[in-house]
C-alpha positions in Angstrom: 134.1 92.8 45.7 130.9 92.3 47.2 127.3 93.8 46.2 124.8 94.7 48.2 121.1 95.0 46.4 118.8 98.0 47.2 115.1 97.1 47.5 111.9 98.0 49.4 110.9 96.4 52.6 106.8 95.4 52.2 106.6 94.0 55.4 108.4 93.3 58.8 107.5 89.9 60.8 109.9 89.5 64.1 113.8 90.1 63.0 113.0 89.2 59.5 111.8 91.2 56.6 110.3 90.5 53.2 112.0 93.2 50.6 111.0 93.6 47.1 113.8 93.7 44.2 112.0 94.7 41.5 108.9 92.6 41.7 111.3 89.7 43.1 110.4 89.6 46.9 112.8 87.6 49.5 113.2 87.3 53.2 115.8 89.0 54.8 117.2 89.0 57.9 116.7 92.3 59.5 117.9 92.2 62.9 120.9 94.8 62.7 119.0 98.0 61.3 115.4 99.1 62.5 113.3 99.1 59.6 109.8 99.4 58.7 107.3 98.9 55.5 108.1 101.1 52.7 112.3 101.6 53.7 114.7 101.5 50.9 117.0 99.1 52.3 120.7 97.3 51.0 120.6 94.2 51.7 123.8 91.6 51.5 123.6 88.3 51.8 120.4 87.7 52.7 120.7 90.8 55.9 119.3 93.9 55.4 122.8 96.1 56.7 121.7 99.5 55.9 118.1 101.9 55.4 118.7 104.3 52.8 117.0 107.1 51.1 114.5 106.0 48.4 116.5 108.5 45.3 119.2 106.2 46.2 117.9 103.2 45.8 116.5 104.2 42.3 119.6 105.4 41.2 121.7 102.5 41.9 119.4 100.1 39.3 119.7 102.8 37.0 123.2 102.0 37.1 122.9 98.4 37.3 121.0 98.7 33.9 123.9 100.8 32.6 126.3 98.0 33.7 124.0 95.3 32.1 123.8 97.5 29.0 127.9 97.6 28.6 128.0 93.8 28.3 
């Protein structure tokens, strides 16, 4: 099974992106979707595949936290 991690796209340089997780920022590859500062955003493997809407990213860490809470 494979995870993809939703997070917040603070700025866009070329076809990369830096993305905030929860304070953690990376950079992410994000030549196959459009994207611009402030997107929600899944990214997998270091490539940002899909934008989506900003309730959604806040409800998938709450369930991460519920998963992390079960262990």
């Amino acid at each position: 099974m494979c995870v993809a991690m939703p997070g917040t796209v603070l700025e866009v340089r070329d076809r990369k992106a830096v993305v905030d997780f929860c304070g953690n920022r990376i950079e992410a590859q994000s030549g196959l979707v459009e994207v611009k500062p402030g997107d929600a955003v899944l990214v997998h493997a270091g490539c940002i595949i899909q934008v989506i809407a900003p309730g959604e990213a806040d409800e998938t860490f709450e369930l991460f936290k519920l998963i992390e809470d079960l262990e």
